[in-house]
N, C-alpha and C positions, 0 to 999 in steps of 0.2 A: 329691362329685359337683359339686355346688357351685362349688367351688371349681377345679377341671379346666374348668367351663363360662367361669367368668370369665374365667381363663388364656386360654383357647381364641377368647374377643371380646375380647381387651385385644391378642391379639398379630395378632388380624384388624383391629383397628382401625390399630393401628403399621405394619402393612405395606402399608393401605392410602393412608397418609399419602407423599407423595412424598417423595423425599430433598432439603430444602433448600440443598445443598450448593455453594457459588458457588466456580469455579476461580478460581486467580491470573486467566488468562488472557480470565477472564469480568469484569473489573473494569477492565481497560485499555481504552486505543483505538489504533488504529492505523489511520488513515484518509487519502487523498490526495483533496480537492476541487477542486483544479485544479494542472494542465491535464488536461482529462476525456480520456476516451476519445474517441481519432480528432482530437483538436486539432491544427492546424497551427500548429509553434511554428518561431521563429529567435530569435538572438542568445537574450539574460540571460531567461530564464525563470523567471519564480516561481513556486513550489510550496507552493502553501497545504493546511491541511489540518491534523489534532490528530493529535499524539503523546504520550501520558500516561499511566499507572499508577501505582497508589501505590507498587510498591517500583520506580518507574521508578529507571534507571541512564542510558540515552544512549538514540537513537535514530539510526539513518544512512540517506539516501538514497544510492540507485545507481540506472545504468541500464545495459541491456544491449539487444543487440539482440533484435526481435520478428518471427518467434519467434527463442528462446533454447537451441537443443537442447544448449548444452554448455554451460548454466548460467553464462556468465561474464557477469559484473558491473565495473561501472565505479563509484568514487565521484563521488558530486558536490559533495562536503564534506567533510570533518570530521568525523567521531560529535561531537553535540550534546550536549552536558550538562543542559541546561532544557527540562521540559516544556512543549509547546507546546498552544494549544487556540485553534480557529480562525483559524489566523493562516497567516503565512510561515514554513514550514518551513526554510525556502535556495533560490536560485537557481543554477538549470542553466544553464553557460555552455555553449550549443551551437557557437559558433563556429568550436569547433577539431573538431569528427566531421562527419563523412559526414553529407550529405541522405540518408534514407532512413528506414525504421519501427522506432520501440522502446519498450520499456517501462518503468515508472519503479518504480520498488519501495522501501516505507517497512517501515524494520526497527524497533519499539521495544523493547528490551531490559529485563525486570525482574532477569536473573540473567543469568552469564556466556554460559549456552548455551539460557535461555528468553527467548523473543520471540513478540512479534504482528508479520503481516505482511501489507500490502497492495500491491495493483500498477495498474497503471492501464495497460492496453496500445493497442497501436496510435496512437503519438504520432508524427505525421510531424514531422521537423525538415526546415526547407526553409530555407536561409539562400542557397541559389543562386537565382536569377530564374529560372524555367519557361522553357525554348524552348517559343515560340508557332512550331506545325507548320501550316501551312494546310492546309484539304482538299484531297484529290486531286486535280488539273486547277484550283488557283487558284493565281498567283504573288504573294508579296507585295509589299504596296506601298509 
């Protein structure tokens, strides 16, 4: 009886210990610090921000437009081979796309088909000058 009792508080005890179990995907990072959300960017854009994990392999930025309903992506590099951590990921050369809104998206890779991923949306590029419209009933001058 005994011994059924102790069983019965050794496996209450075990069960109610959490499971300490850390995923690959809970060890990496994958983060973009700039250009933040809603930033007005033109021309060479730098993109700072950590890339890393221990069984890192490369990481790649792209961007696509925002929203993205047909998931398509643009690079803006290279896939990197060096982890990075607070720094310069790579610079987006906006020169050559369209003024209008997008989003940027950091992939780091620990295995062929596993990755962390972050995005940053709503990045105006605006590399044209704005028409200045005047209000209604003023000419300019």
């Amino acid at each position: 009886m005994l011994r059924a009792a102790l069983a019965a508080l050794l496996f209450f005890i075990i069960s109610a210990i959490p499971a300490a179990s850390v995923s690959a995907q809970d060890q990496g990072v994958a983060v973009i610090t700039a250009p933040l959300e809603g930033a007005v960017v033109a021309g060479s854009v730098p993109i700072s921000g950590s890339a890393a994990h221990p069984q890192f392999q490369r990481y790649e930025l792209a961007f696509g437009f925002d929203p993205n309903p047909t998931d398509t992506w643009f690079s803006v590099q290279e896939p990197a081979a060096a982890q990075v951590v607070n720094d310069v990921l790579g610079r987006w050369d906006t020169s050559g796309i369209t003024d209008g809104v997008y989003v940027l998206r950091l992939r780091v890779y620990w295995s062929e088909t596993d990755y962390l991923e972050a995005f940053v949306r709503r990045v105006q590029v605006q590399n044209e000058a704005p028409t200045v419209v005047p209000p209604a009933g003023e000419t300019p001058a």
